[in-house]
DOBA-970917 format. One record per atom (N, C-alpha, C, O): residue in one letter; z, y negated, x negated. Coordinates in steps of 0.2 Angstrom, whole numbers, padded with zeros to 4 digits, always signed. Each point is the difference from the previous one (the first is absolute). Example, Ala and Ser with C-alpha at 12.3 -4.5 7.8 and 13.67 -1.06 7.14 Angstrom:
2
a+0039+0028-0066
a+0000-0006+0004
a+0000-0006-0004
a+0003+0001-0005
s-0007-0006+0007
s+0001-0006-0004
s+0003-0005+0004
s+0001-0006-0003
//
This chain:
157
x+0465+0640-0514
x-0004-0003-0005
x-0007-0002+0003
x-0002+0003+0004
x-0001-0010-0006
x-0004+0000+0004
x-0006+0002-0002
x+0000-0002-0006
x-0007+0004+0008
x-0004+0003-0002
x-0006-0003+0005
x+0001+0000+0006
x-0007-0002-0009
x-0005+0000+0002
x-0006+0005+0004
x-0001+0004-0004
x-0001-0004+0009
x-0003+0004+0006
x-0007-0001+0000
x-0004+0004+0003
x+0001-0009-0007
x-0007-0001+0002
x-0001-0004+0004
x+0004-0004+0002
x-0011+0003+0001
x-0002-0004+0003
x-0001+0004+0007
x-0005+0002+0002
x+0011+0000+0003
x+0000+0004+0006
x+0006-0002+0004
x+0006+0000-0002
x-0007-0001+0009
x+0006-0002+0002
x+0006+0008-0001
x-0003+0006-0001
x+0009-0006+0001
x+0005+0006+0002
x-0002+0004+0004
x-0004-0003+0004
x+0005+0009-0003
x-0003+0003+0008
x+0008-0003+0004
x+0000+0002+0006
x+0005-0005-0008
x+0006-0002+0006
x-0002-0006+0001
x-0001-0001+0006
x-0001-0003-0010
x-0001-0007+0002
x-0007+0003+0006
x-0001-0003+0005
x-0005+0008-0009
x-0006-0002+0006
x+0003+0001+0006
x+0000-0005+0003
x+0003+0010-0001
x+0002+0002+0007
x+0004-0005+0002
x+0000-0002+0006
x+0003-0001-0010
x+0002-0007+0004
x-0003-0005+0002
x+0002-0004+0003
x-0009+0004-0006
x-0004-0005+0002
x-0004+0003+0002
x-0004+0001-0004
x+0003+0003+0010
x-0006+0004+0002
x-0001-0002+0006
x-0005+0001+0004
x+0010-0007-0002
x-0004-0003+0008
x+0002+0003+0003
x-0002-0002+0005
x+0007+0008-0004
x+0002+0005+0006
x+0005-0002+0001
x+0002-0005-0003
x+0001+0009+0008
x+0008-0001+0005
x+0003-0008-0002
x+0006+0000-0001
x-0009-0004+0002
x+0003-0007-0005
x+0008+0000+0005
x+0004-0003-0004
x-0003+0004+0008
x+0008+0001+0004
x+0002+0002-0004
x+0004-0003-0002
x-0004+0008-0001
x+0004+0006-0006
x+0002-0004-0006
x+0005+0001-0003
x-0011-0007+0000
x+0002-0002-0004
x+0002-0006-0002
x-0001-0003-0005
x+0003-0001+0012
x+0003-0006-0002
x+0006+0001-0004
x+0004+0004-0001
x-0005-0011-0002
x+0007-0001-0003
x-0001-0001-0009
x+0002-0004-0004
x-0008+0009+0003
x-0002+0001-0008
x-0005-0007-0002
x-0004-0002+0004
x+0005-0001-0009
x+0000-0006-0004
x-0004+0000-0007
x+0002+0003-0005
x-0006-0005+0005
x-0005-0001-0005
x+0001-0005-0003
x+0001-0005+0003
x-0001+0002-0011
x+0003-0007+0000
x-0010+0001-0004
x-0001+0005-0003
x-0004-0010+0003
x-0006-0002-0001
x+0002-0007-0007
x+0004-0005+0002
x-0005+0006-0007
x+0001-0006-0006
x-0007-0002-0002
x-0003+0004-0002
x+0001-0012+0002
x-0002-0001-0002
x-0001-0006-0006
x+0006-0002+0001
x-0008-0001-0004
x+0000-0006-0005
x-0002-0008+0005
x-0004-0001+0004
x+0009-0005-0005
x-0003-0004+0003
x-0005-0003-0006
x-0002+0002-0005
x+0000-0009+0008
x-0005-0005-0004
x+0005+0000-0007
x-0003+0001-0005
x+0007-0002+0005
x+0006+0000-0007
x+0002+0006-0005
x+0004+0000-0005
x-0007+0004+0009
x+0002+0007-0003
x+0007+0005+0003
x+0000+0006-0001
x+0007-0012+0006
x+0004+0002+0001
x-0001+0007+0005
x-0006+0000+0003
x+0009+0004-0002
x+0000+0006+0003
x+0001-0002+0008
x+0005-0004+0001
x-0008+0006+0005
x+0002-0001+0005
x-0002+0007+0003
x-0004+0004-0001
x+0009-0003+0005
x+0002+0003+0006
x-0002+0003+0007
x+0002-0004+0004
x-0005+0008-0002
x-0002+0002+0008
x+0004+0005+0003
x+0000+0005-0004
x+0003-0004+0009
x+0000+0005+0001
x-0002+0004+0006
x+0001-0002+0005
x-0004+0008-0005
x-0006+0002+0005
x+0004+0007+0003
x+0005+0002-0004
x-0006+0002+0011
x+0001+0004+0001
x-0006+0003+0000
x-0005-0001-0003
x+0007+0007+0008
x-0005+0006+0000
x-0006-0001+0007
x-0004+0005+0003
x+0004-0011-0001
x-0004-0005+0005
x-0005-0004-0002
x-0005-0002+0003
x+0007+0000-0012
x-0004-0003-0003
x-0005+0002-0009
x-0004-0003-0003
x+0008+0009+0005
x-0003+0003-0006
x-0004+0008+0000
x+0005+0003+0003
x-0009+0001-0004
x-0003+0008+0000
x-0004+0001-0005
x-0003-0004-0004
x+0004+0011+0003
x-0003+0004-0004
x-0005+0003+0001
x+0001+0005+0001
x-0009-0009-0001
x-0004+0003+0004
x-0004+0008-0004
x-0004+0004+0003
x+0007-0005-0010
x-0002+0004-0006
x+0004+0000-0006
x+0002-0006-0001
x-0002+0012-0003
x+0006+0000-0004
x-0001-0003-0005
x+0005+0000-0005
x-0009-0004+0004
x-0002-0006-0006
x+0000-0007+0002
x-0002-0004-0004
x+0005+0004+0013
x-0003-0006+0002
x+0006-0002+0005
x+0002+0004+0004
x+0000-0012-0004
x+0004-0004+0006
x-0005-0005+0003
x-0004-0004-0002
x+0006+0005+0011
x+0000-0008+0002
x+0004-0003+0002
x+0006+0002+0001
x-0007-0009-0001
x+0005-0005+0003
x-0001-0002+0005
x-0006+0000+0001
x+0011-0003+0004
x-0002-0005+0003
x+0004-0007+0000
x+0004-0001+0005
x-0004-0004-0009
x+0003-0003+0001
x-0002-0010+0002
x-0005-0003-0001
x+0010+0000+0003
x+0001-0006+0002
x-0006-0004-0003
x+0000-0003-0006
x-0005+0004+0010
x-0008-0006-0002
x+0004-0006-0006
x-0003+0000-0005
x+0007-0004+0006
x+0001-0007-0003
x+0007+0001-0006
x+0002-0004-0003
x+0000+0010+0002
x+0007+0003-0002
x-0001-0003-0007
x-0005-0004-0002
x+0011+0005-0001
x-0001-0002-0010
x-0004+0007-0001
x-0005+0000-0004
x+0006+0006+0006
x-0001+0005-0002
x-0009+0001+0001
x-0003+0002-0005
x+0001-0003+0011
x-0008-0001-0001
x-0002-0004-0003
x-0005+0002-0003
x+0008-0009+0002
x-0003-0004-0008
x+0003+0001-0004
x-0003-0003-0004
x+0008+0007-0001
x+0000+0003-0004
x-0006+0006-0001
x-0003+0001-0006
x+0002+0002+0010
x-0004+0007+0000
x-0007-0002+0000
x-0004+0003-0003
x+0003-0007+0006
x-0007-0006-0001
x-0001-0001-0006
x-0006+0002-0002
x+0009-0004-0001
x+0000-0004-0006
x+0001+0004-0006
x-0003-0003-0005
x+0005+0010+0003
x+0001+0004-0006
x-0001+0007+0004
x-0002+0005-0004
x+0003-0004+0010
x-0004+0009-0001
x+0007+0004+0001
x+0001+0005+0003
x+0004-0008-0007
x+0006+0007-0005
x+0007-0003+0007
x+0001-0005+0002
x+0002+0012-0002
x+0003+0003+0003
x+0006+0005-0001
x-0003+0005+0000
x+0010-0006-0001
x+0003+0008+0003
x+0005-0001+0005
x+0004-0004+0001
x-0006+0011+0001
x+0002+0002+0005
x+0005+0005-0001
x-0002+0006-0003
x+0010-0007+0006
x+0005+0004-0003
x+0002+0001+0007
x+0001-0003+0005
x+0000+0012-0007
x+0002+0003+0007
x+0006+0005-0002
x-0001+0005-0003
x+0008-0007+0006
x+0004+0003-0001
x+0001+0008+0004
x+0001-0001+0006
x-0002+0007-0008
x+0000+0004+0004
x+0007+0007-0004
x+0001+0003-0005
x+0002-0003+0009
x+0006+0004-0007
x-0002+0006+0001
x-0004+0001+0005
x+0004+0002-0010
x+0005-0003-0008
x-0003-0003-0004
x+0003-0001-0005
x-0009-0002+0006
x-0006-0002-0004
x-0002-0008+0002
x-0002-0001+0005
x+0002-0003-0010
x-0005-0007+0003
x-0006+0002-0004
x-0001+0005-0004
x-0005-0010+0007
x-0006+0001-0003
x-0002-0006+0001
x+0001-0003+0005
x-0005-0001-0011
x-0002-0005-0002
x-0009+0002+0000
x-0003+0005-0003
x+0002-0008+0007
x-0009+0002+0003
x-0006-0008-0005
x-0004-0003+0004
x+0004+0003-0009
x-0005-0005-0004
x-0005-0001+0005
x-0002+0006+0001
x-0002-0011+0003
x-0004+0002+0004
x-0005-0008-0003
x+0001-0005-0004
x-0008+0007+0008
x-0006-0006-0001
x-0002+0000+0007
x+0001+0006+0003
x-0002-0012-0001
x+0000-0002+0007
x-0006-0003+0000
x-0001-0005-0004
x-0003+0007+0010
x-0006-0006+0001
x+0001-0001+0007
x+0004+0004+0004
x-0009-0008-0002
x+0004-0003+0007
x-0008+0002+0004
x-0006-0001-0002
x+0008+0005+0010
x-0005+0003+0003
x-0002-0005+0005
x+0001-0005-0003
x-0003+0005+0007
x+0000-0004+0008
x+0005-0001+0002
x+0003+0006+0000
x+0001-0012+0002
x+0007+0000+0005
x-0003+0004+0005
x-0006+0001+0001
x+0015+0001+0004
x-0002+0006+0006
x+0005-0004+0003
x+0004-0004-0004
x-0004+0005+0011
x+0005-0002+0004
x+0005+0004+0002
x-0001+0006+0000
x+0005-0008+0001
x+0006+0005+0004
x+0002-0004+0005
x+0003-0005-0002
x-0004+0005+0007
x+0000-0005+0009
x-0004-0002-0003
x-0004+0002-0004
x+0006-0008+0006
x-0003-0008-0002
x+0002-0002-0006
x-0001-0006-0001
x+0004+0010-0003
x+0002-0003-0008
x-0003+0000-0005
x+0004+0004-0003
x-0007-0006-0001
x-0004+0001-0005
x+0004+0004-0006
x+0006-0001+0000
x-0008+0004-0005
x+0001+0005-0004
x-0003+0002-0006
x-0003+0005+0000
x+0004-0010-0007
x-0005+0002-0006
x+0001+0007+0000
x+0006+0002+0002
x-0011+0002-0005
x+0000+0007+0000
x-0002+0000-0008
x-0006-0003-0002
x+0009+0006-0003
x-0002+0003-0005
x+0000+0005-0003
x+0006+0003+0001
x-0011+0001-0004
x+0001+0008-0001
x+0001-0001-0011
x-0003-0003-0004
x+0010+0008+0005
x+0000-0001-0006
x+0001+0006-0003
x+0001+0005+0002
x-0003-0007-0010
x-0004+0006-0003
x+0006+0002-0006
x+0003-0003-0005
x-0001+0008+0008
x+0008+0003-0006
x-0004+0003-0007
x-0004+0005-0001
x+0006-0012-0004
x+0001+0001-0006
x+0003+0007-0002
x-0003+0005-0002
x+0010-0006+0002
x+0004+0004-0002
x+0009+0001+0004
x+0003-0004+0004
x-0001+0009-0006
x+0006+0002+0005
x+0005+0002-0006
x-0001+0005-0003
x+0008-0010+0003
x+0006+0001-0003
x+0002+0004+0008
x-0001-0001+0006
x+0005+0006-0011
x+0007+0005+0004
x+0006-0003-0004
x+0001+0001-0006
x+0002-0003+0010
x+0007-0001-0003
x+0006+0004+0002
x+0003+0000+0005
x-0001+0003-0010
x+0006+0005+0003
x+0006+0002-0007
x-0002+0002-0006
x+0007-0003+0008
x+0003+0001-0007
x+0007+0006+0002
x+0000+0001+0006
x+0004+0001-0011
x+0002+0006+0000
x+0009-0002+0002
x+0004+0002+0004
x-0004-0008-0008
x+0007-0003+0002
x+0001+0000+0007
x+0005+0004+0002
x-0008-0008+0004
x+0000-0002+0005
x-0007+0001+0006
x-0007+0000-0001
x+0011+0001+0006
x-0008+0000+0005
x+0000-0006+0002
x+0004-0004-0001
x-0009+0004+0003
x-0001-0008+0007
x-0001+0004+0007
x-0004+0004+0002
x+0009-0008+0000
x+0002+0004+0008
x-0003-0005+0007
x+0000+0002+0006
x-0003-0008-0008
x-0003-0001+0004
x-0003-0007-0003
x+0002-0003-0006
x-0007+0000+0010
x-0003-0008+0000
x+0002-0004+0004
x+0003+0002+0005
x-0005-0008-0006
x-0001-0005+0007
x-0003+0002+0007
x-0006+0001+0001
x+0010-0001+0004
x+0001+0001+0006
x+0000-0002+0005
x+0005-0001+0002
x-0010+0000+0003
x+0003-0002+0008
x-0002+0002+0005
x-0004+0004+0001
x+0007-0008+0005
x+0000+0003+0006
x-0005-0006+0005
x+0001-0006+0000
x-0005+0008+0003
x-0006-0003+0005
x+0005-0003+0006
x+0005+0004+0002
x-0006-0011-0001
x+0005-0002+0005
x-0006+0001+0007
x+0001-0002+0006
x-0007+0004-0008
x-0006+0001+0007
x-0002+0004-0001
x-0005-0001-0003
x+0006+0008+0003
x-0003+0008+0000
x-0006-0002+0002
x-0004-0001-0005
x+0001+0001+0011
x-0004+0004+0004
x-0005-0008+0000
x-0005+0000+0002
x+0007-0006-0005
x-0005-0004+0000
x-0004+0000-0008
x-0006+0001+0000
x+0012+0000-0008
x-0001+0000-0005
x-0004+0008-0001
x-0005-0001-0002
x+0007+0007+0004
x-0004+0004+0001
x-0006+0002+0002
x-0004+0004-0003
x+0000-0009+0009
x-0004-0002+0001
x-0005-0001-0003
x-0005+0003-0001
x+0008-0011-0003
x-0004-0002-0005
x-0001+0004-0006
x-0005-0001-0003
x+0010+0005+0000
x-0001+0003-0005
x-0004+0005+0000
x-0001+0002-0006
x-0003+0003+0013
x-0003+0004+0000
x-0008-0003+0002
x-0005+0003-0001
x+0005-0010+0002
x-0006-0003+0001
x-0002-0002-0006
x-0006+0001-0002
x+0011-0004-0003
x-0003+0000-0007
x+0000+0005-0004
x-0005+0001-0004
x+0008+0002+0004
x-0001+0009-0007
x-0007+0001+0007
x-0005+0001-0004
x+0003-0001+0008
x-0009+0004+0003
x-0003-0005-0003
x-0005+0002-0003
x+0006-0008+0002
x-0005-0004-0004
x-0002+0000-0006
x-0006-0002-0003
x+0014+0004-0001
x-0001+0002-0006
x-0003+0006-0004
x-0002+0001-0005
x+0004+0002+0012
x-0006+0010-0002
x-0003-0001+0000
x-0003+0001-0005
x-0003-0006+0012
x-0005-0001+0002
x-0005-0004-0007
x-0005+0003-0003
x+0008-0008+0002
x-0002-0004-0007
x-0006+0000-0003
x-0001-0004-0005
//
């Protein structure tokens, strides 16, 4: 049944976004929704390279300076953030304002720090959910790299 949490991220979702061991946690999948200029619903998907919990009422991003998702997030604020974690997904309502871009190498990086509204738990009695979307790094030790240069950026913030 799904029930409302407040305005705090999960303590499974914080620790997944704590910036730590990120080798441990490839693979987990964030999908980031936001509204285009139409209204239509568009799509992000982030890992744990591009998003943290720097506090339990609060996320950052990092994502693609020119993206639809940074001009969507420019332009209205609103945000969710769905993180599948079994047995439980979690629909994270967020407000996003946009910090100073940070680099990671030579890459530029909108940074936004977003303010959790409110937190659906979705879990029902019929069925678990046994996993989410998933993948595997075809450059460990390059894609790792960068993902520990941006989650310090994004602590740092």
């Amino acid at each position: 049944m799904p029930r409302l949490l407040g305005g705090r991220v999960p303590e499974p979702l914080a620790r997944l976004l704590d910036g730590e061991a990120l080798e441990e946690k490839v693979g987990h999948t964030f999908l980031l929704l936001t509204a285009d200029g139409s209204g239509w619903p568009h799509v992000a998907m982030l890992s744990v390279g591009e998003v943290v919990c720097p506090a339990p009422d609060r996320l950052r991003l990092a994502l693609w300076p020119r993206s639809h998702t940074t001009g969507n997030l420019e332009r209205s604020n609103a945000a969710v953030l769905m993180a599948v974690l079994p047995p439980a997904t979690y629909y994270l309502r967020l407000r996003c304002r946009r910090l100073p871009d940070m680099s990671v190498g030579d890459t530029p990086r909108a940074m936004f720090e977003a303010a959790l509204e409110e937190t659906l738990e979705d879990v029902v009695a019929y069925a678990e959910v046994t996993s989410g979307i998933g993948f595997r790094l075809t450059d460990p030790e390059r894609t790792l790299a960068a993902w520990r240069e941006a989650v310090a950026a994004l602590l740092s913030g």
